[in-house]
Phi, psi and omega in degrees: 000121186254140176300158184264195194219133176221157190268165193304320159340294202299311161338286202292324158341290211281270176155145134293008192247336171279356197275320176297351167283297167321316175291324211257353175258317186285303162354285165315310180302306179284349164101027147285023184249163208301173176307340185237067197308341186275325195285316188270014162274303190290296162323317168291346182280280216290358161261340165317302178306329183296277183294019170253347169263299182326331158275328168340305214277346188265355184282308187306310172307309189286310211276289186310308195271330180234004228350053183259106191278351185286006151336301176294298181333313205258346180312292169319285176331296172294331163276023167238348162269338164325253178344313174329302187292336180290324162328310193294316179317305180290339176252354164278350158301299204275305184301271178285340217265301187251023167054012185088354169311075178301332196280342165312300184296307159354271192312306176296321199283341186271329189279308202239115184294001184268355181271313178293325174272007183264340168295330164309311195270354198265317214246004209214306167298347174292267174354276199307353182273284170326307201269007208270005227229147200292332167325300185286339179304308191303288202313329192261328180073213188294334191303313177329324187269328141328293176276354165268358162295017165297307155342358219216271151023282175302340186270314190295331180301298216292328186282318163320292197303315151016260175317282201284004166286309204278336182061284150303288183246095168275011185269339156292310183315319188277329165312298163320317207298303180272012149270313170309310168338304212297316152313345186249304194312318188312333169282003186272134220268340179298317195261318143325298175293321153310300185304313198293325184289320169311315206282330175309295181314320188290288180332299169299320138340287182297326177297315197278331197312312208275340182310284175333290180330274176321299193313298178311284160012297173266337191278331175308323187273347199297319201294322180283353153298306182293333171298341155310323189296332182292344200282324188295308169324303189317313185269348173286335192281346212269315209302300176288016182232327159224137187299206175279355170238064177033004168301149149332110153238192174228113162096024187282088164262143184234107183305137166128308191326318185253113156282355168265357205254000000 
């Protein structure tokens, strides 16, 4: 079985998707968490969860529009460390918050609209979590791609859910919120076939810059050429005035030497 090989991107990728765990474990070991430890076990996981699908949704976008494929590379990843968090997120809710109390959750989930729809984003990241895997790409086909734009769906829900826990002070959520937007325009093929053509125009730009660039170069270099030439004369009048055996001849030319000439 050969392990797999990932590029230092990819490294840091992995992780950086682990440090908000490792703080939130360390946190729990030492006795740092706020007066209220269950809300701040639930709140770091679930913002955790925030940014890491919102970068999932930000990969597609980088690869495409600027072309930076090591993009591609990290997607799967960040949305099965997304989904982790969302995992936790949810059983530190269900588990300590509510001891596992179905007719509480019930009662609650029909009562606070933030439950049910973060449950929602949740229940909609699980699948795309199972089917993430190259097995299920085959088995699913063209279907595949389909049910994971879904995915775009679950970032609007999780920012919904959001909004409406903090209540008050909405101005990160709706930042996020209007990331997820942005991302999705971005994915639109009109706003796609633009950036790329633009990205195209630079890029052929930047090509002619270094062109130019190489010609002064070569043109910098034209004098120690001319300079040379006499020596390259020199030796066609020796060629042509004796054979190989240093005798005289008349009228002996030999082609190719001068290449201007």
């Amino acid at each position: 079985m050969k392990l797999p090989r990932f590029t230092p991107f990819q490294l840091l990728v992995h992780a950086g998707s682990l440090v908000p765990l490792a703080l939130l474990v360390w946190a729990v070991a030492t006795g740092n968490l706020s007066v209220n430890p269950i809300r701040d076990l639930t709140f770091r996981t679930g913002k955790a969860a925030l940014v890491l699908l919102v970068l999932s949704l930000a990969c597609t976008p980088l690869n495409t529009l600027f072309g930076f494929r090591q993009a591609v590379k990290v997607r799967r990843a960040l949305g099965l460390y997304a989904f982790m968090y969302a995992t936790l997120h949810l059983l530190i809710f269900f588990v300590l918050d509510y001891g596992l109390n179905l007719r509480l959750i019930l009662s609650d989930t029909l009562e606070k609209r933030y439950i049910y729809v973060g449950l929602a984003a949740f229940l909609i990241l699980l699948p795309l979590a199972i089917t993430s895997t190259k097995g299920w790409q085959r088995r699913l086909g063209k279907t595949w791609k389909k049910v994971h734009k879904f995915v775009y769906a679950a970032g609007i829900l999780v920012v919904i859910h959001y909004t409406w826990v903090v209540k008050s002070d909405v101005r990160q959520p709706l930042l996020w919120g209007a990331l997820v937007v942005l991302l999705l325009v971005a994915r639109l093929p009109i706003v796609r076939r633009k950036v790329t053509l633009l990205r195209g125009r630079w890029q052929v730009a930047s090509g002619r810059s270094q062109v130019a660039g190489g010609r002064s170069q070569v043109a910098g270099g034209k004098p120690q050429v001319a300079g040379g030439k006499p020596q390259v004369a020199g030796g066609r009048s020796q060629v042509e005035t004796t054979d190989d055996r240093g005798q005289p001849t008349a009228g002996l030319k030999v082609e190719g030497w001068g290449g201007d000439s």
